[in-house]
N, CA, C and O atoms as a Tinker XYZ file with bonds, in Angstrom:
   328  protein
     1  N      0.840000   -1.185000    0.000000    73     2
     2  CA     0.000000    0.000000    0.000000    64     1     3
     3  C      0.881000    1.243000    0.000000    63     2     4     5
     4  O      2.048000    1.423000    0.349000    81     3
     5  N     -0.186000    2.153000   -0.575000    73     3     6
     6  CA     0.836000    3.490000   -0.588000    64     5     7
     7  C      0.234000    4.714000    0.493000    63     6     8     9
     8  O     -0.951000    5.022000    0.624000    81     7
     9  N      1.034000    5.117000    0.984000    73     7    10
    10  CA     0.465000    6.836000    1.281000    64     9    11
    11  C      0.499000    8.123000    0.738000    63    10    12    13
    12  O      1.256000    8.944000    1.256000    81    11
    13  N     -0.125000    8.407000   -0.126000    73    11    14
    14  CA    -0.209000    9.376000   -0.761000    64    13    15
    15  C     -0.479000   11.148000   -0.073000    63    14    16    17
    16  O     -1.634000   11.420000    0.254000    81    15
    17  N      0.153000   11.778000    0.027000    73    15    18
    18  CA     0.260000   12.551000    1.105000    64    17    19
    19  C     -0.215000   14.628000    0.044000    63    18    20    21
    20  O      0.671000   15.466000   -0.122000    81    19
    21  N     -1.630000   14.838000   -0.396000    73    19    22
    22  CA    -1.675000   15.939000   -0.969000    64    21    23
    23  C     -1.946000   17.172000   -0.436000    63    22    24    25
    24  O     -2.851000   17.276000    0.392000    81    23
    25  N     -0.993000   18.583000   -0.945000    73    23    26
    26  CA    -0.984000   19.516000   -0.517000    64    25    27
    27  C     -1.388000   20.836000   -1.553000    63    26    28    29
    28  O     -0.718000   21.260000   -2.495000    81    27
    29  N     -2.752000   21.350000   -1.033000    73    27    30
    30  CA    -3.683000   22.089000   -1.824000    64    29    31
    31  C     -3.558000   23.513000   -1.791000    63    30    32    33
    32  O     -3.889000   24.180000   -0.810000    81    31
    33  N     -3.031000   24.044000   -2.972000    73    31    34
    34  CA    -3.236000   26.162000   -2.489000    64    33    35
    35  C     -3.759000   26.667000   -3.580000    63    34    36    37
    36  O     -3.720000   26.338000   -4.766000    81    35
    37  N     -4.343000   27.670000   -2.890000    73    35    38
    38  CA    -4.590000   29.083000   -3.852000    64    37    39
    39  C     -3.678000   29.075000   -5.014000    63    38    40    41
    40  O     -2.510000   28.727000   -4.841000    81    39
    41  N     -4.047000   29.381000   -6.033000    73    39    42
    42  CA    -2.989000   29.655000   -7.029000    64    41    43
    43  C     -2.718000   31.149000   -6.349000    63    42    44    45
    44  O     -3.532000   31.887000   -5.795000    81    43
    45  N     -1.429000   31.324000   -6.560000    73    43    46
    46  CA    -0.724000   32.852000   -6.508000    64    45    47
    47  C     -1.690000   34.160000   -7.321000    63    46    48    49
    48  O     -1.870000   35.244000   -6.767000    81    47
    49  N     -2.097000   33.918000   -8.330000    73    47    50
    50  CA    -3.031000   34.926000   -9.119000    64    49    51
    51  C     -4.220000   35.331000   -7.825000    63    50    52    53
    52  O     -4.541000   36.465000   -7.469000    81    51
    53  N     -4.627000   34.269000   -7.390000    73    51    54
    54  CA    -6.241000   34.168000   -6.759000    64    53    55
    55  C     -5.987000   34.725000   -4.905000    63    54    56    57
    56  O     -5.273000   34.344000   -3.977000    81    55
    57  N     -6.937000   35.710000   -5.090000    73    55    58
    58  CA    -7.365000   36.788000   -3.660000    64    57    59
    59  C     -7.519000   35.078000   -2.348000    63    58    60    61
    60  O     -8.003000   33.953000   -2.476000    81    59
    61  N     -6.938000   35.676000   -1.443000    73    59    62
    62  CA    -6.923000   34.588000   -0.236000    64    61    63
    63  C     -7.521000   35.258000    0.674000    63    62    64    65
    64  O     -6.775000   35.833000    1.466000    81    63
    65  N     -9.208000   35.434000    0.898000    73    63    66
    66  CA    -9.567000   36.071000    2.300000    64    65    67
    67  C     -9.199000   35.521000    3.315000    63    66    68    69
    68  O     -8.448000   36.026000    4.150000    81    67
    69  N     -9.840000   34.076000    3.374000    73    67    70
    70  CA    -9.497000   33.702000    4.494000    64    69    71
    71  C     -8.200000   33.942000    5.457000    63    70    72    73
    72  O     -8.118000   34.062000    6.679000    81    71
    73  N     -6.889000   33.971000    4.072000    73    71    74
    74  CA    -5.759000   33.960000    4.885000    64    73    75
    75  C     -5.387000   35.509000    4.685000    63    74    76    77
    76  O     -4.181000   35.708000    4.535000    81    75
    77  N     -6.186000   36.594000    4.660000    73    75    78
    78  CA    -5.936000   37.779000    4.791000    64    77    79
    79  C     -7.135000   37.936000    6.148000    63    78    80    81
    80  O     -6.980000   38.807000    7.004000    81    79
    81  N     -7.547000   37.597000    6.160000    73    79    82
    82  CA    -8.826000   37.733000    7.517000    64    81    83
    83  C     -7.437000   37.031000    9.040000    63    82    84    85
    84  O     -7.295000   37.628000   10.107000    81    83
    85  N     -6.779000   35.936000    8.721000    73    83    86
    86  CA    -6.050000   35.268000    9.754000    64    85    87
    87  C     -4.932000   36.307000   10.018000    63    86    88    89
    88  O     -4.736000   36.564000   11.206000    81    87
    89  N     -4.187000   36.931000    9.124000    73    87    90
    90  CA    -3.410000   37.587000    8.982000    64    89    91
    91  C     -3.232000   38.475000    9.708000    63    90    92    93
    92  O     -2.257000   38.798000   10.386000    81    91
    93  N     -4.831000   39.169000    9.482000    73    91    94
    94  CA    -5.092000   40.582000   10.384000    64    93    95
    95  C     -5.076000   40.330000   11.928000    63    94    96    97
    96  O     -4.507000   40.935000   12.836000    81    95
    97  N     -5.893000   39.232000   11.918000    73    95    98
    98  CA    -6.251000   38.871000   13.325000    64    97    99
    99  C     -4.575000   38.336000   13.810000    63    98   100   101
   100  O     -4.439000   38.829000   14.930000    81    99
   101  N     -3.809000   37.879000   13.604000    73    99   102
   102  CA    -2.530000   37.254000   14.226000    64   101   103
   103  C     -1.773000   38.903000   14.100000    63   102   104   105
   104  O     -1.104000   39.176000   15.097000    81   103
   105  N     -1.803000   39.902000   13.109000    73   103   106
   106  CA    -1.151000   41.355000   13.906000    64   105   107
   107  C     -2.252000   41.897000   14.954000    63   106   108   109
   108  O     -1.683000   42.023000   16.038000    81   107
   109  N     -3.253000   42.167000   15.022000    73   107   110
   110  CA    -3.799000   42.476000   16.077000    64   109   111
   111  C     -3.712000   41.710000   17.254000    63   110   112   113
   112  O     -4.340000   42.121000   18.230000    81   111
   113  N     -3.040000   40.649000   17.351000    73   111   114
   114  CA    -2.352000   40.232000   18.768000    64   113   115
   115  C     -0.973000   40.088000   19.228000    63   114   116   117
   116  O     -0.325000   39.473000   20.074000    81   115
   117  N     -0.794000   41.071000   18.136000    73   115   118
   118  CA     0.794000   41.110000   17.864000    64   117   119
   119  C      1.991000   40.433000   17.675000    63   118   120   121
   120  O      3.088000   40.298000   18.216000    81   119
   121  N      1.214000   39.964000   16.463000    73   119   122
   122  CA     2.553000   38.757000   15.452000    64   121   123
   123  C      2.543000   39.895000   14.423000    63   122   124   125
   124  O      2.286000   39.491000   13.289000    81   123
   125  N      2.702000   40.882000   14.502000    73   123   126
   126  CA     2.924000   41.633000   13.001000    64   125   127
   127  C      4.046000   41.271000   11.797000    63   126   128   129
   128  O      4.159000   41.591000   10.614000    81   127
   129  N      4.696000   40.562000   12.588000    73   127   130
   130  CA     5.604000   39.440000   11.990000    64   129   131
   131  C      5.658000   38.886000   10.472000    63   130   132   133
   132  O      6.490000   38.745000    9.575000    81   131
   133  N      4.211000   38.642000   10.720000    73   131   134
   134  CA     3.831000   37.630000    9.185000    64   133   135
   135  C      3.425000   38.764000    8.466000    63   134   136   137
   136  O      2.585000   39.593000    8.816000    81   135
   137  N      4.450000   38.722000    6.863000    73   135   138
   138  CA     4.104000   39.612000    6.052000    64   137   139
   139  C      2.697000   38.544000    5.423000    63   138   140   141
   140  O      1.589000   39.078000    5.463000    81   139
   141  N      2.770000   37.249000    4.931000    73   139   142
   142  CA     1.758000   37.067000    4.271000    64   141   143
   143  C      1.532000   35.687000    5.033000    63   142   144   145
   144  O      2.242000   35.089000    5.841000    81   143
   145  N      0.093000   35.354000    4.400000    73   143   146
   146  CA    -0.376000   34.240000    5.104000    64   145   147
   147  C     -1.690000   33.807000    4.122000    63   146   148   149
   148  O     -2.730000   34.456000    4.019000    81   147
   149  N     -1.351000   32.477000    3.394000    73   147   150
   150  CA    -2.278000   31.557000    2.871000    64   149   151
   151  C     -2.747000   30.671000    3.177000    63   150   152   153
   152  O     -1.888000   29.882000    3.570000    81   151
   153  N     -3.961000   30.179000    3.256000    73   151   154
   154  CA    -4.740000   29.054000    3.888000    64   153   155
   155  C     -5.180000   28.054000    2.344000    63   154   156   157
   156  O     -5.827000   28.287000    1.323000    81   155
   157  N     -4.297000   26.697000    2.979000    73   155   158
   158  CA    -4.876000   25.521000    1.630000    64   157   159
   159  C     -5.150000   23.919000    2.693000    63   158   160   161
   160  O     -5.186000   23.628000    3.889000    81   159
   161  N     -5.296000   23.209000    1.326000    73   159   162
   162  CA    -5.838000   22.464000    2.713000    64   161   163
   163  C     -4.891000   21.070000    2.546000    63   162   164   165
   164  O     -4.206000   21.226000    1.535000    81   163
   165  N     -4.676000   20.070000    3.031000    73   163   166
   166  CA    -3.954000   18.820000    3.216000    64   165   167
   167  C     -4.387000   17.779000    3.477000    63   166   168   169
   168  O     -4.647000   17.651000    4.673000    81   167
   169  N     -4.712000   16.436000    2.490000    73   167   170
   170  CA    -5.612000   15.243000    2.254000    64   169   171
   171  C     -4.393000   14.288000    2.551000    63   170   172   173
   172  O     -3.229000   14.624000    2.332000    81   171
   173  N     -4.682000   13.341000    2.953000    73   171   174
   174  CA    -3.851000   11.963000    3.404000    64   173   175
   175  C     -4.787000   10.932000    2.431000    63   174   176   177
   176  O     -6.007000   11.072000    2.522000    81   175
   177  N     -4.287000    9.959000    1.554000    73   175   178
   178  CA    -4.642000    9.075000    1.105000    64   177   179
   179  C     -3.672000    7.212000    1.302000    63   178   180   181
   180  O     -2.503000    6.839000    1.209000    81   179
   181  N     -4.613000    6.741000    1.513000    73   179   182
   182  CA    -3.838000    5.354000    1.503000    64   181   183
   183  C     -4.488000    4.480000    0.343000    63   182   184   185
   184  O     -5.662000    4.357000   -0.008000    81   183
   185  N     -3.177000    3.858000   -0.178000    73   183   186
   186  CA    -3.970000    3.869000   -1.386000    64   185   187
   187  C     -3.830000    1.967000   -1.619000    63   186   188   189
   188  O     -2.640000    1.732000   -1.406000    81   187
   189  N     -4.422000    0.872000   -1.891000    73   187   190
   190  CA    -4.042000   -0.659000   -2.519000    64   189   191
   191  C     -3.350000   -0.010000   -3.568000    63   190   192   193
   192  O     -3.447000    0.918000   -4.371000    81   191
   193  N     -2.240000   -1.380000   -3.007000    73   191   194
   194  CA    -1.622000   -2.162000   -4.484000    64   193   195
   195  C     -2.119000   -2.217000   -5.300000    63   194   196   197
   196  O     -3.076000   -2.992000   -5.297000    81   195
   197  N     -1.847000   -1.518000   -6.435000    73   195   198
   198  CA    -2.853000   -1.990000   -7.862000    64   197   199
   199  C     -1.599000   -1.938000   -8.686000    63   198   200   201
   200  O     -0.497000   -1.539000   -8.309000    81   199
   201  N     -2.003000   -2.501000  -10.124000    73   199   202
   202  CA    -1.185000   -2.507000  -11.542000    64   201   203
   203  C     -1.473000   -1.327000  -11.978000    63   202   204   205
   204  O     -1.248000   -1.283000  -13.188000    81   203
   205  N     -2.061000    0.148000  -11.362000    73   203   206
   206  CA    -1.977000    1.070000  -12.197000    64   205   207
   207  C     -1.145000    1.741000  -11.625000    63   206   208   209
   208  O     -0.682000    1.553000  -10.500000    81   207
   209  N     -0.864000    2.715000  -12.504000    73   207   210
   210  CA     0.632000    3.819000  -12.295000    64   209   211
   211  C      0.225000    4.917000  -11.052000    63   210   212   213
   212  O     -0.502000    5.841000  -11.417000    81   211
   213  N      0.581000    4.900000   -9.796000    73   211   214
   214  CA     0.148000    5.442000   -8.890000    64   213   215
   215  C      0.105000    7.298000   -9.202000    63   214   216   217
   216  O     -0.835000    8.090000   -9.129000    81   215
   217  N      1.486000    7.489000   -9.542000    73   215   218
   218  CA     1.107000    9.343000  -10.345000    64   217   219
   219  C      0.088000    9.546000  -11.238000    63   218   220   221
   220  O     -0.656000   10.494000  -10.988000    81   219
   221  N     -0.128000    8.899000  -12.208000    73   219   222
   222  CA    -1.690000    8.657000  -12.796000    64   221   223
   223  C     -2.629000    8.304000  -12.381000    63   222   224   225
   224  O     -3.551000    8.238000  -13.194000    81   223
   225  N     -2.897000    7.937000  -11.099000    73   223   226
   226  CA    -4.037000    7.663000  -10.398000    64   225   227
   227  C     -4.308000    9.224000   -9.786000    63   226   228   229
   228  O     -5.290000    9.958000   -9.899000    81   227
   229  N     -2.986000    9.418000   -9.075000    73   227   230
   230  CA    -3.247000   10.603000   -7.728000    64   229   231
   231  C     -3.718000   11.716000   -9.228000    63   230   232   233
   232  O     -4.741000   12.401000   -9.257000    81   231
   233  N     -2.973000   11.661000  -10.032000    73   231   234
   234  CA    -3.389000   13.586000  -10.325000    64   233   235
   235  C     -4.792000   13.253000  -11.133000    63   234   236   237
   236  O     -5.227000   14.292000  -11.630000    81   235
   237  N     -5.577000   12.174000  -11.393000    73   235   238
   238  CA    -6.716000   12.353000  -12.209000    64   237   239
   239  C     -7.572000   12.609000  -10.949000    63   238   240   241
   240  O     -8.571000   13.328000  -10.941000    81   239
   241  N     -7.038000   11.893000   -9.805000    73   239   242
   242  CA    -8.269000   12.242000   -8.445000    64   241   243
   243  C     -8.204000   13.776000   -8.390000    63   242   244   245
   244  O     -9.120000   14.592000   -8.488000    81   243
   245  N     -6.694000   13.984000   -8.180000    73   243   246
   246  CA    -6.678000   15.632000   -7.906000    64   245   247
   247  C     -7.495000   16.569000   -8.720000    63   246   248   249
   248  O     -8.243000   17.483000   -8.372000    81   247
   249  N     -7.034000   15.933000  -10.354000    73   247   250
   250  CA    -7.710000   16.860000  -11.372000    64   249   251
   251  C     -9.481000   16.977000  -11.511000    63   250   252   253
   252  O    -10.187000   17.923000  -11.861000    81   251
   253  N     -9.827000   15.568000  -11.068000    73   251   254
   254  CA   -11.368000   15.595000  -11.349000    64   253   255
   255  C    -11.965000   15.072000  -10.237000    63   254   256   257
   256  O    -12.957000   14.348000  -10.310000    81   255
   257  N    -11.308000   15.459000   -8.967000    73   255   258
   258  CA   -12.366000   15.525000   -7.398000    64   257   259
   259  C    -12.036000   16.332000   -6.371000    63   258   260   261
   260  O    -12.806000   16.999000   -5.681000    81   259
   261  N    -10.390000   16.213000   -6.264000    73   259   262
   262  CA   -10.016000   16.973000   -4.504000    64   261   263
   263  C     -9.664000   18.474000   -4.981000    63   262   264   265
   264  O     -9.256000   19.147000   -4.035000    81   263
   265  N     -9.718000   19.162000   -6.189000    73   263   266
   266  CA    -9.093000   20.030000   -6.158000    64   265   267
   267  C    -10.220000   21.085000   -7.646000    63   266   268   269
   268  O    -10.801000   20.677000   -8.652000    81   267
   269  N    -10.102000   22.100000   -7.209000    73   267   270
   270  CA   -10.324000   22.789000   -8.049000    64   269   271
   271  C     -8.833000   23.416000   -9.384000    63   270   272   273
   272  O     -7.858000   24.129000   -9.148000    81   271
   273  N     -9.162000   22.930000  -10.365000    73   271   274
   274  CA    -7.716000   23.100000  -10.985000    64   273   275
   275  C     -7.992000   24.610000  -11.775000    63   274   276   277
   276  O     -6.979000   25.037000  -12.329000    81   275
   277  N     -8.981000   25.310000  -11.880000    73   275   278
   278  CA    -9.219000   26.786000  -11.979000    64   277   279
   279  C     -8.678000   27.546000  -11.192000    63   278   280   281
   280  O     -8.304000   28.472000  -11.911000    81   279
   281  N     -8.355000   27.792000  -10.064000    73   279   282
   282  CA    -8.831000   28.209000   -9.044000    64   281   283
   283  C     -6.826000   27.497000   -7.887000    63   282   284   285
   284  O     -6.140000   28.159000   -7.108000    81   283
   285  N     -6.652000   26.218000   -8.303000    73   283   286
   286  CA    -6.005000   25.519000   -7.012000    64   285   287
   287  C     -4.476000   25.097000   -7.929000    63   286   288   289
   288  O     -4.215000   24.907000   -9.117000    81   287
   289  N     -3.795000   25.083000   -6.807000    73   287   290
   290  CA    -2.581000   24.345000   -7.731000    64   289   291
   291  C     -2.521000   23.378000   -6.044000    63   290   292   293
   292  O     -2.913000   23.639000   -4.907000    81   291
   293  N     -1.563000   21.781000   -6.915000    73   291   294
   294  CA    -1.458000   21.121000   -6.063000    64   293   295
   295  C     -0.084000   20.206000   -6.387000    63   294   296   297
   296  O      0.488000   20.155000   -7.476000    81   295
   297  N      0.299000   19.487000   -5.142000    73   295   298
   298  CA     1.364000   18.644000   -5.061000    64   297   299
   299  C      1.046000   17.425000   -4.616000    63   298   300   301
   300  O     -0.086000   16.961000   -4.478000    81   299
   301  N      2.197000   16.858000   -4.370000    73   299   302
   302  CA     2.020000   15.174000   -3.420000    64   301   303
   303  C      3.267000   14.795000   -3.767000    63   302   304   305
   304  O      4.107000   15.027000   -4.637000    81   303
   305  N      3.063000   13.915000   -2.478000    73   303   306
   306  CA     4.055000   12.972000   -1.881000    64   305   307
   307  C      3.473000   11.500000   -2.069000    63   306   308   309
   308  O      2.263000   11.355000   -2.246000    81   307
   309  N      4.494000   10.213000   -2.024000    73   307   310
   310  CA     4.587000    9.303000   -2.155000    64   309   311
   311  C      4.972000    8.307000   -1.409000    63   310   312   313
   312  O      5.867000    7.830000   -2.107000    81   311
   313  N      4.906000    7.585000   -0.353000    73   311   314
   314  CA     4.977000    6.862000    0.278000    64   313   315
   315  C      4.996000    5.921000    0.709000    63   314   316   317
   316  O      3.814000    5.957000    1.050000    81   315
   317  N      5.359000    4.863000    1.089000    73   315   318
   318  CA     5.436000    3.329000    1.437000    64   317   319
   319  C      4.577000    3.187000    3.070000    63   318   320   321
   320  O      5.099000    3.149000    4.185000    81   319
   321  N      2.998000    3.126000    2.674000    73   319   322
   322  CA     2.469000    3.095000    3.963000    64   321   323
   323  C      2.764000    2.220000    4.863000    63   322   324   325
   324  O      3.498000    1.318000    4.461000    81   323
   325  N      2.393000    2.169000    6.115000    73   323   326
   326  CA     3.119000    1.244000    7.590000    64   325   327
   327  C      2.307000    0.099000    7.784000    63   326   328
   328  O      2.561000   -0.690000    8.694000    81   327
């Protein structure tokens, strides 16, 4: 089995309220610290042994379920689950 480990963001083009709303709120308690701050999100998959090509599995899920590809850019990791 595998662990497939995906990590989801904003594309750089695309407005991040949420992580401009966190932003504000972490200098108003005085972390003024953080020039910027984006919020994406992080999926854990375990995946069977199969005969198909595991990078061709993960990015058609990514492309046509976990992710908006308008809108999202994404990564992953690969793993030998425990």
């Amino acid at each position: 089995m595998k662990k497939v480990k995906i990590y989801v963001t904003l594309r750089e083009s695309i407005l991040d309220p949420q992580g401009s709303a966190v932003q504000g709120s972490l200098a108003k308690m005085g972390y003024g610290e953080v020039a910027d701050l984006r919020i994406g999100k992080y999926l854990e998959l375990t995946i069977k042994d199969t005969e198909r090509d595991i990078d061709t599995l993960v990015k058609e899920m990514c492309e046509k379920v976990l992710t908006n590809v308008v809108i999202e850019d994404y990564r992953y990791e690969v793993e030998e689950a425990n």
